[in-house]
C-alpha positions in Angstrom: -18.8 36.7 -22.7 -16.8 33.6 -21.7 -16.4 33.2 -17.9 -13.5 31.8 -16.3 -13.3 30.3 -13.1 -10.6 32.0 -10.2 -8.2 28.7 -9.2 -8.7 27.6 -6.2 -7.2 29.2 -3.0 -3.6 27.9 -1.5 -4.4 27.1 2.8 -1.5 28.4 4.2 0.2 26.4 7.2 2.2 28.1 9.5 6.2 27.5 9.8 5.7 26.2 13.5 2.5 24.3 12.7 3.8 22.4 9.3 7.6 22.0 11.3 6.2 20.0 13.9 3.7 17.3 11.9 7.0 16.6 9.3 8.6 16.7 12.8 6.3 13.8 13.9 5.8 12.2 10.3 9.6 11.5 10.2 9.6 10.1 14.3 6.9 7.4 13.2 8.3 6.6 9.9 12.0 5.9 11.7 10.0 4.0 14.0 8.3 2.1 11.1 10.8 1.1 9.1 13.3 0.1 12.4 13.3 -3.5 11.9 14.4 -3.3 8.4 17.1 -0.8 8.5 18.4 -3.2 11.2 18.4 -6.0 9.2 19.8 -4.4 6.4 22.4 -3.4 8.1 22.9 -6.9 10.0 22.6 -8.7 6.3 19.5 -10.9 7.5 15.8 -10.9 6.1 12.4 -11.4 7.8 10.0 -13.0 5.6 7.0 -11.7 6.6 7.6 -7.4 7.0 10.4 -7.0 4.2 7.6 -7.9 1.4 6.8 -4.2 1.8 10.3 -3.5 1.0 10.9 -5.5 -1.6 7.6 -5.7 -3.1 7.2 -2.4 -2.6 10.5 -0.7 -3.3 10.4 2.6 -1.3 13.4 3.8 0.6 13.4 4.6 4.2 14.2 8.0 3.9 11.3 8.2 0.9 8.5 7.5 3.8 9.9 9.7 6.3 9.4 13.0 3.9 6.6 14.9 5.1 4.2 16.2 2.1 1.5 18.1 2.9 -0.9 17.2 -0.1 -1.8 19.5 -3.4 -3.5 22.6 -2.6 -1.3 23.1 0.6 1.8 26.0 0.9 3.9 25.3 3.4 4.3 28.6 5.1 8.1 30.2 5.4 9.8 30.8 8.4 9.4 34.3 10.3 12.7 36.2 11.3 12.0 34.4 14.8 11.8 30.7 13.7 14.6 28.4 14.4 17.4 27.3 12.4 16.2 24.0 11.9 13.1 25.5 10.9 14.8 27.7 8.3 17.2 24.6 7.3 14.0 22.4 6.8 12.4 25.1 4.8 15.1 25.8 2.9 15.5 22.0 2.0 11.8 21.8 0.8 12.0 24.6 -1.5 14.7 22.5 -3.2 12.5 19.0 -3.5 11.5 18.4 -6.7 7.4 19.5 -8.1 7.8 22.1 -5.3 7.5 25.7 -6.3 7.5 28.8 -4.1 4.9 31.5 -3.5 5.0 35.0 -2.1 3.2 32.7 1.3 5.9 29.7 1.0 6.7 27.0 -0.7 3.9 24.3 -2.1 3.5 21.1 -4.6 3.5 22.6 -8.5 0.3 20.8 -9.9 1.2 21.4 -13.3 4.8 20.1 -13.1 3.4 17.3 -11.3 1.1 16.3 -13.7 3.1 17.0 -16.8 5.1 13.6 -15.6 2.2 11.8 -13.2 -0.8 12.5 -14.6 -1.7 9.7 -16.2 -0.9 8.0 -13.4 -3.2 10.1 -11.2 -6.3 10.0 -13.6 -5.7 6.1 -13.3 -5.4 5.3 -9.7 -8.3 7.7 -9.3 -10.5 5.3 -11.6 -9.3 2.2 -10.2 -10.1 3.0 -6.3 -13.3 4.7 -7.4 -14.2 1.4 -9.0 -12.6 -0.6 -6.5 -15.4 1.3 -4.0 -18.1 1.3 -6.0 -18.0 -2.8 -5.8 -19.4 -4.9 -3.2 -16.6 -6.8 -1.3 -16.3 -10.3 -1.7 -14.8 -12.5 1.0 -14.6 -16.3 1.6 -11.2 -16.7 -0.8 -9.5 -18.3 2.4 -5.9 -16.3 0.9 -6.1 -19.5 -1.1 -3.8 -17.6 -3.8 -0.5 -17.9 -1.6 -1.8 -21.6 -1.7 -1.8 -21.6 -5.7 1.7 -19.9 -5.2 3.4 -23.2 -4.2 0.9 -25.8 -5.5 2.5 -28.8 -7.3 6.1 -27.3 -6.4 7.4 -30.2 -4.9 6.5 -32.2 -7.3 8.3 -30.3 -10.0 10.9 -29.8 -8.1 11.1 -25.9 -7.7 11.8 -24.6 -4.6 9.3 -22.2 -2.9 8.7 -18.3 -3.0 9.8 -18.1 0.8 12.3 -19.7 2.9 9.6 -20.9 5.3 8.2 -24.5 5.3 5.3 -25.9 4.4 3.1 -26.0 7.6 1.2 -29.4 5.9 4.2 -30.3 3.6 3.7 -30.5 0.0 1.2 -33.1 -0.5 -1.1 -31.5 2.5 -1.1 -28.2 0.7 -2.0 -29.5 -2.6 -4.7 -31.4 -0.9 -6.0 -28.4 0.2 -5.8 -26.5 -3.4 -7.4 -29.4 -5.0 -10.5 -29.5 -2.5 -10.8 -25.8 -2.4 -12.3 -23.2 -5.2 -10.4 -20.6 -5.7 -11.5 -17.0 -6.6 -8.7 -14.9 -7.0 -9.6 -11.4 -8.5 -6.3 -9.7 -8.1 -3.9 -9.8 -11.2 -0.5 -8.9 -9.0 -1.5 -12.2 -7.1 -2.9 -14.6 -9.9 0.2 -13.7 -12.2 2.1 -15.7 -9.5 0.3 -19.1 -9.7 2.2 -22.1 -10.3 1.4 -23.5 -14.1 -0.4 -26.1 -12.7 -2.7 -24.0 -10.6 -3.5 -21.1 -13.1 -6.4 -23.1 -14.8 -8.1 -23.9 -11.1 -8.6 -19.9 -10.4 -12.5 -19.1 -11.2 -11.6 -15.4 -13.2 -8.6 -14.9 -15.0 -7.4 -11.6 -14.3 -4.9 -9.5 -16.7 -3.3 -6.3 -16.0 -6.2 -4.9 -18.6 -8.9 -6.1 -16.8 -7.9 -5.2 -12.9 -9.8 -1.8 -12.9 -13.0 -4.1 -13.5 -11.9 -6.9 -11.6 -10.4 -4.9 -8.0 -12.9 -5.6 -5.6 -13.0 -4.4 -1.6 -12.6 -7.3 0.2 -9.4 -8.9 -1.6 -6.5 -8.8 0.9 -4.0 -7.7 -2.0 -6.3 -5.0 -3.1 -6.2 -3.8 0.1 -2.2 -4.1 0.8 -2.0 -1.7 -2.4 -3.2 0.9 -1.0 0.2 1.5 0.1 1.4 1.0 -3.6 -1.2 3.8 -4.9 -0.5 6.2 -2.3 3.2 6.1 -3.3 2.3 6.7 -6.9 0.5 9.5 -5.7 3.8 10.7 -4.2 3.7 14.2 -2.8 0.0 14.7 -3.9 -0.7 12.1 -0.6 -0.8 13.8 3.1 2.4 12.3 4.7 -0.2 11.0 7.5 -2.1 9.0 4.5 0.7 7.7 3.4 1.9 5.9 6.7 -1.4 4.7 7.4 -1.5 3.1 4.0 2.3 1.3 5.5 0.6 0.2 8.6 -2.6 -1.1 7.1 -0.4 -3.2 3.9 1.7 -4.5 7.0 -1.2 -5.1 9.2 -3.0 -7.2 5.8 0.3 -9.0 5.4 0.8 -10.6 8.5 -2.8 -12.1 8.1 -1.8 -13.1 4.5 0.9 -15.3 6.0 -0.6 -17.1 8.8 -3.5 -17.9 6.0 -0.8 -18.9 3.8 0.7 -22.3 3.6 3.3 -21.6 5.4 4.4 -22.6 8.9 4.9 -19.0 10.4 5.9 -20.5 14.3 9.6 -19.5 13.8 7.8 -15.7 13.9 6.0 -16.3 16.8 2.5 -16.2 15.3 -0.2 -18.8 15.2 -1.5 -20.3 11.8 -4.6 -18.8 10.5 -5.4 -22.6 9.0 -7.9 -21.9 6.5 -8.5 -25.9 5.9 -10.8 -26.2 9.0 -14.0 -24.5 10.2 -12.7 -22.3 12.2 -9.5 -21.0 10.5 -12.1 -20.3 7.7 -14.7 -18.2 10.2 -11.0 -16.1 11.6 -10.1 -15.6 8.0 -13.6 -14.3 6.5 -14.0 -12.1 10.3 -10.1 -10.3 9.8 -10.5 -9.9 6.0 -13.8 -8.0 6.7 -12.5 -6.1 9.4 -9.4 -5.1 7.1 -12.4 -4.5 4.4 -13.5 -1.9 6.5 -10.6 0.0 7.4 -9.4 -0.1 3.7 -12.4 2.0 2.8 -12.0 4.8 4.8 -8.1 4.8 3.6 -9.4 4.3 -0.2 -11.8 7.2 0.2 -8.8 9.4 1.6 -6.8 8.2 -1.0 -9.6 9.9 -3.5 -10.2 13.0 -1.7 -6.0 13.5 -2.3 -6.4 12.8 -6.0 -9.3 15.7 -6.5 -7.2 18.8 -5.6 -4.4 17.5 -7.9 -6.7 17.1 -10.6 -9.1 20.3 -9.9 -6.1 22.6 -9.5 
C-alpha cells in the first residue's frame, strides 16, 4: 500500500514568550526607520539611508510586524494574559495568510503559496546559487562610477544630488583606466549608454541566477529585497538583520562611489589609489562574510514554507 507521510508538527510559542519578541521587533524597527519618518515628515531627503526606502519600497509600519516564520503558531492568550496581549492576538488572527488552530494562530502555507510560490521556489534557487559560487571581489563599486560616466558631457544631471568628489572629467578618468566587472543586473541596467559596452559580462534579468555571485555589494544589499518577498515566511529578527546589513553595504557603496559624501560626515573610500582599493576589497569581504550567514538563514526560512 501507498504510504503517506504525517505533516510536519506546528512549535507552539507561548502568549508571553511570542508578546515580548514582536514586543522588541517593533522597539528596533521604530528605532530603524527614525531618521526617515523624520524626514518625511520634515519634507527633506538623505541621500545615502533613504535608498532603502525608495529602492526598497517597504513601509515603516511593514518592518515593524513581527512574523514568526512558517511552521510557527503563535500561541493564544490564557484567561490571565493582558489586554494588550489579547488586543495583539486578536489583531494577528486578522492579518492576512494567517489561519488559526485549536493551539493559536500561525502562517497558512497553502494560502501563502497559492499567491507567492513562485516567488519562493525562485529566491530559494537564486541564494542557493548565489552560495554555491565563489565570491569575487576587486570591482572597486566601479558600477556607481559607470552610473554617472560621460554625464557631464551629455549634459544630464546625476542620479544624486551630491557632487562629484573628482568632478566629471576626474571620474571619467577613472572609468576609462579601470575594468569593470559588474555581475549584478539591478546595477548594470543603470549604466550610462556610454559605459554599458566597458562592463566585462552583460548581465540580463534572465541570466542573474547564473550570474549572482557572493562578494557583489548589491547582491549582498538584496538580501533585504529577498527577505521581504519572503514576507511572513522570514523570522521578524531575519528580516531586520537583512535592513541593517543592506544599510551597513550602502554606506560603503557611497563613500566608494564617485561621490563626495563630506556633507554626511563620512570619509571617501577613494577607490582610484592603493589604498582606497585595499579598504574597499578588506570591507566588501568582511560584508562577504556576514552576508552568508544571513543568505543561509534566508534558506533555512524558505524550506519549512516549501516542505509544509
Amino acid at each position: 500500500m501507498p504510504t503517506t507521510t504525517a505533516p510536519p508538527k506546528l512549535r507552539v510559542l507561548r502568549c508571553a514568550d511570542w508578546a515580548a519578541r514582536a514586543r522588541r521587533h517593533a522597539e528596533r524597527a521604530d528605532a530603524l526607520t527614525a531618521g526617515w519618518r523624520e524626514r518625511r515628515a520634515a519634507g527633506t531627503t538623505h541621500a545615502i539611508e533613504d535608498f532603502l526606502f525608495t529602492y526598497y519600497p517597504t513601509r515603516p509600519a511593514q518592518l515593524r510586524r513581527w512574523h514568526p516564520g512558517a511552521g510557527v503558531v503563535v500561541g493564544s492568550p490564557d484567561d490571565e494574559a493582558q489586554p494588550d496581549a489579547l488586543a495583539a492576538y486578536a489583531e494577528r488572527a486578522t492579518w492576512r495568510w494567517y489561519r488559526t488552530t485549536p493551539d493559536g494562530a500561525t502562517l497558512d502555507v497553502d494560502a501563502f503559496l497559492a499567491e507567492r510560490g513562485d516567488t519562493v521556489r525562485y529566491v530559494r534557487d537564486l541564494l542557493a546559487a548565489t552560495a554555491s559560487r565563489p565570491a569575487r571581489f576587486g570591482c572597486l563599486g566601479l558600477h556607481e562610477w559607470a552610473m554617472v560616466y560621460r554625464d557631464h558631457a551629455a549634459g544630464r544631471a546625476s542620479r544624486h544630488p551630491l557632487p562629484l568628489r573628482l568632478g566629471g572629467d576626474g571620474t571619467d578618468a577613472v572609468v576609462e583606466g579601470h575594468r569593470i566587472r559588474c555581475t549584478h543586473f539591478d546595477a548594470y541596467r543603470f549604466f550610462t549608454p556610454e559605459a554599458s559596452g566597458l562592463n566585462t559580462e552583460s548581465p540580463t534579468r534572465e541570466t542573474q541566477p547564473a550570474l549572482e555571485q557572493p562578494g557583489c555589494l548589491h547582491a549582498n544589499m538584496d538580501l533585504y529585497k529577498w527577505a521581504l518577498k519572503l514576507g511572513p515566511g522570514v523570522p521578524g529578527e531575519l528580516l531586520l538583520d537583512t535592513f541593517e546589513l543592506a544599510r551597513d553595504v550602502r554606506v560603503l557603496d557611497m563613500q566608494a562611489s564617485p561621490y563626495d559624501v563630506s556633507s554626511y560626515a563620512l570619509d571617501p573610500v577613494a577607490i582610484e589609489t592603493p589604498d582606497g582599493r585595499a579598504e574597499y576589497v578588506r570591507r566588501q569581504q568582511e560584508f562577504a562574510e556576514r552576508s552568508a550567514g544571513l543568505r543561509a538563514r534566508l534558506l533555512d526560512a524558505c524550506r519549512p514554507l516549501l516542505d509544509l
